[in-house]
Structures are given as C-alpha cells and as structure tokens.
C-alpha positions in Angstrom: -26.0 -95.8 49.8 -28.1 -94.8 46.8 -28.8 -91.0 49.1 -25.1 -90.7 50.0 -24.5 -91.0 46.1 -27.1 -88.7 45.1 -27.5 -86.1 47.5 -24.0 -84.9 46.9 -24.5 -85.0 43.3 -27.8 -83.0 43.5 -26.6 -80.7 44.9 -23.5 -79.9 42.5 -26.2 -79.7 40.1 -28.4 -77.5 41.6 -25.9 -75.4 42.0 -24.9 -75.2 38.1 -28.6 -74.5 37.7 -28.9 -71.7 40.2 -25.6 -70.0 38.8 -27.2 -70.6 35.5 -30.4 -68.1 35.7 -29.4 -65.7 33.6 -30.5 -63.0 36.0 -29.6 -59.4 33.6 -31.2 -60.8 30.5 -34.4 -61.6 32.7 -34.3 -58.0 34.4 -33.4 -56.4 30.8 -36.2 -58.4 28.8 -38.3 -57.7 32.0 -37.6 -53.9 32.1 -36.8 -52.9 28.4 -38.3 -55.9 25.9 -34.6 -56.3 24.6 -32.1 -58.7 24.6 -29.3 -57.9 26.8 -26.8 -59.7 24.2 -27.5 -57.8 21.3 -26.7 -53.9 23.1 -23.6 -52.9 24.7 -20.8 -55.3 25.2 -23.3 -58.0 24.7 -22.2 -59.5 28.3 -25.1 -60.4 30.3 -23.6 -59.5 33.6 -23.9 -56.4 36.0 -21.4 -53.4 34.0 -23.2 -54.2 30.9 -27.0 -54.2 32.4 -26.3 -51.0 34.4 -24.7 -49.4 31.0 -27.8 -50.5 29.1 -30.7 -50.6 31.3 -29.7 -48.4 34.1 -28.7 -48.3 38.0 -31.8 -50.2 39.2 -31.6 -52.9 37.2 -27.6 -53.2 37.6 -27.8 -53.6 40.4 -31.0 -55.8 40.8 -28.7 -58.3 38.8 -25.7 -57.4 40.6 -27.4 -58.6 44.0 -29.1 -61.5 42.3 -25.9 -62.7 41.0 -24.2 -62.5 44.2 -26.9 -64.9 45.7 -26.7 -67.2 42.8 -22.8 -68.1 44.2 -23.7 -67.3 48.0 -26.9 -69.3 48.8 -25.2 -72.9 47.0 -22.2 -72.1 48.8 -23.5 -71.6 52.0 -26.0 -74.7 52.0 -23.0 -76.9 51.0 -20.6 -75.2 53.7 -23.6 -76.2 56.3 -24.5 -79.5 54.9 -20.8 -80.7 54.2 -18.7 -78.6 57.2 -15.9 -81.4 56.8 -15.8 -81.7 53.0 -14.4 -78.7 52.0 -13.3 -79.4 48.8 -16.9 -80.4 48.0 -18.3 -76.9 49.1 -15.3 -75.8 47.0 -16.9 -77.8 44.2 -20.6 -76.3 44.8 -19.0 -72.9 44.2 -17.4 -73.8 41.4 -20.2 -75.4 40.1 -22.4 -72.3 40.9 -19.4 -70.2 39.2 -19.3 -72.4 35.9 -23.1 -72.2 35.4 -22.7 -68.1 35.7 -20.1 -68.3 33.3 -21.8 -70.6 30.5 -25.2 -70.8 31.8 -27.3 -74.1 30.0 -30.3 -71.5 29.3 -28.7 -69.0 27.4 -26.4 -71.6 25.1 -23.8 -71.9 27.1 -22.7 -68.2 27.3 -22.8 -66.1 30.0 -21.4 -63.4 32.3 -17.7 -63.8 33.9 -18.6 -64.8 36.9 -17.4 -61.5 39.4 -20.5 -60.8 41.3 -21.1 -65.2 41.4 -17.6 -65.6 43.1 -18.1 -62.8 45.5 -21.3 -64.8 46.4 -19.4 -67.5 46.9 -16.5 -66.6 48.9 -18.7 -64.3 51.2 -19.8 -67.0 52.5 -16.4 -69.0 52.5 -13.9 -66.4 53.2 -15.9 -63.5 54.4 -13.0 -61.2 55.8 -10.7 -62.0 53.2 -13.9 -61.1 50.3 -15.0 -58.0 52.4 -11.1 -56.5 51.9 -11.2 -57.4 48.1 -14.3 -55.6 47.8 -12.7 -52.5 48.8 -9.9 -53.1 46.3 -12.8 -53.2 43.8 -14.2 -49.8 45.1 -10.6 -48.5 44.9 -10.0 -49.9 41.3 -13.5 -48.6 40.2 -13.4 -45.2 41.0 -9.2 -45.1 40.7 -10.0 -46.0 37.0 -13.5 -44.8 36.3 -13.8 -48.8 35.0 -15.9 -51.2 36.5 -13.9 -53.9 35.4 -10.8 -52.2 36.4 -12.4 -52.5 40.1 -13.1 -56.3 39.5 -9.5 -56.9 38.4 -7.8 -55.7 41.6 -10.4 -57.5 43.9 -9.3 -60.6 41.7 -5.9 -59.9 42.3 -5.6 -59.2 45.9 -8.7 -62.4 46.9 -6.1 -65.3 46.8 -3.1 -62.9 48.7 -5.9 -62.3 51.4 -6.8 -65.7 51.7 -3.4 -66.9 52.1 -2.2 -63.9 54.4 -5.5 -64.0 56.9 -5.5 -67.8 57.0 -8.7 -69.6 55.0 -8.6 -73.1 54.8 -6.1 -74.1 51.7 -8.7 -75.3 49.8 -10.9 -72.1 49.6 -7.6 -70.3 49.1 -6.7 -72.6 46.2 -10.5 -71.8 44.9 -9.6 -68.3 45.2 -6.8 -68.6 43.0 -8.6 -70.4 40.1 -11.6 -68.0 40.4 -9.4 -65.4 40.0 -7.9 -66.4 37.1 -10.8 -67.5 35.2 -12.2 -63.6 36.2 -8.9 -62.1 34.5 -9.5 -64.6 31.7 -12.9 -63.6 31.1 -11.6 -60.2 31.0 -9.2 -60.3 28.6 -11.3 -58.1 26.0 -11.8 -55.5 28.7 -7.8 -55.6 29.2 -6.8 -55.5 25.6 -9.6 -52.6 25.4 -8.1 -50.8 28.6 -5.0 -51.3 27.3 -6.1 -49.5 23.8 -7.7 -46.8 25.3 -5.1 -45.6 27.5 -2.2 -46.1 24.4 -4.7 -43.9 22.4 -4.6 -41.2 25.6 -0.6 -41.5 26.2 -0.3 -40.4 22.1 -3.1 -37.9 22.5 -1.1 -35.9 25.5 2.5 -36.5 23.9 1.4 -34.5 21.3 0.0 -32.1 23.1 3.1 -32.1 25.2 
C-alpha cells in the first residue's frame, strides 16, 4: 500500500523538479557569466535567452524546455495509461515548476516550450497543428510571443475538434490560459507598440 501511495506522488514531484531546472539561466551563466534575469525582459525562457545570448543558446533552452514537459509526461502516460487525469497532473506539475521553478525563488519562464513538451506527447496531432499557428503568428508578427499566443489559442479548438481524450483537452484549455496570463506584459506591450504605429502613420497620412 505504502508503493501505491508513493510511487504516484514521486512522481508528481519529480516532475515539478524536472520542469524546475531553470534551463536559460544555466545555458546563459554557462555561455555568458551573466544572469539571465537581470538583461532583457528578465524572463528566463527561450525569446529572452535567444534576444540575449543568441540563436544557439535559444534554442539549446528552447529544446531543453520542451523535454522538461515531454519526458514527465510521457513516463506518466506509460506508467498510468488508464489514469489520465494523473498524467494530466504530471504535466501540470512539470508546467508549474517551469513556471515558478523552487531553484530560482519561485519565478520562472511561462511555461510555452514546457506545455508543448507535454502535449507532444499527449495530443501530438493536435500540438503539431498549433505549432504551425506559432510559425504563422511568429513571422505574421515579427513577435515570438505573438507566435505563442495563436498556438495557445487554437491547442484546446484542436483538441476538441480532432478528438483527445477530455481530459487532455480540458488540460489544454488551462495551459492555455495560464500561457496568455503569463503574457499579459507582452500583450499590453504589443498592444503599445502597435497604438504608437497607428498614430505614427495617421499622421503621416
């Protein structure tokens, strides 16, 4: 009894801890001596490493964050086939670390490359069509978090419309909205920017 307890529970841990490593402050102090949080945006996560510290090392963490959501979710998927709100949980729980990673005070990144890890290996069709609403978005918008908005947008829809189980679909949802909540900077930003053009060319115009 004692293993059925604990096994489960382990392994919602061990996925918090894996989301956790705080992979583009690693690569940055690796690469650069410098803390990640103190240039840029301050974010530890993919846009802000590649803005600061380049292509290689964006996407070192880019990949590295992916397989901080995909490897948890994927061991809980095989070790828990017909509990899928507990592989739901592990993804969550792999998310949440991302998110407000333990080792770096609780802060962290918003959790867009960790939920694509995760719901490749849940809901691969549905996450492959997102990720080509996030190429779209990107280069529509010359934004990377532009990209990661649509993908957020269109996951759950996709989910829903190509038939995952409901409870991956309801994950999809809440990831989702915890990406566009996590954004809400970038928006307010976006939304700046582009009120700043609009003036610009009406009086130009």
């Amino acid at each position: 009894m004692r293993i059925d307890i604990w096994a489960p529970a382990g392994l919602v841990a061990l996925s918090y801890l894996a989301g956790g490593i705080p992979t583009g402050y690693l690569v940055v102090r690796r690469l650069m001596n410098i803390d990640i949080r103190k240039h840029g945006s301050g974010n530890p996560g993919t846009a802000n490493v590649y803005r600061v510290a380049g292509a290689q090392a964006g996407a070192v963490t880019l990949l590295v964050d992916a397989l901080k959501g995909f490897i948890p979710a994927l061991i809980a998927h095989r070790l828990y086939p017909d509990q899928p709100w507990f592989v739901v949980l592990c993804g969550a729980a792999a998310i949440i670390g991302h998110d407000w990673t333990v080792f770096l005070g609780f802060k962290g990144g918003k959790g867009v490359a960790t939920s694509a890890g995760v719901f490749a290996a849940l809901t691969p069709q549905p996450m492959a069509l997102a990720l080509m609403s996030f190429l779209g978005g990107m280069w529509g918008s010359g934004h990377i978090s532009m990209g990661s908005l649509c993908a957020a947008a269109v996951l759950p829809v996709l989910c829903l419309l190509l038939g995952a189980p409901h409870s991956y679909t309801v994950a999809a949802l809440a990831a989702s909205l915890l990406i566009v909540y996590k954004h809400i900077p970038n928006i307010k930003r976006l939304r700046q920017e582009h009120g700043l053009a609009f003036r610009a060319e009406d009086k130009r115009s």
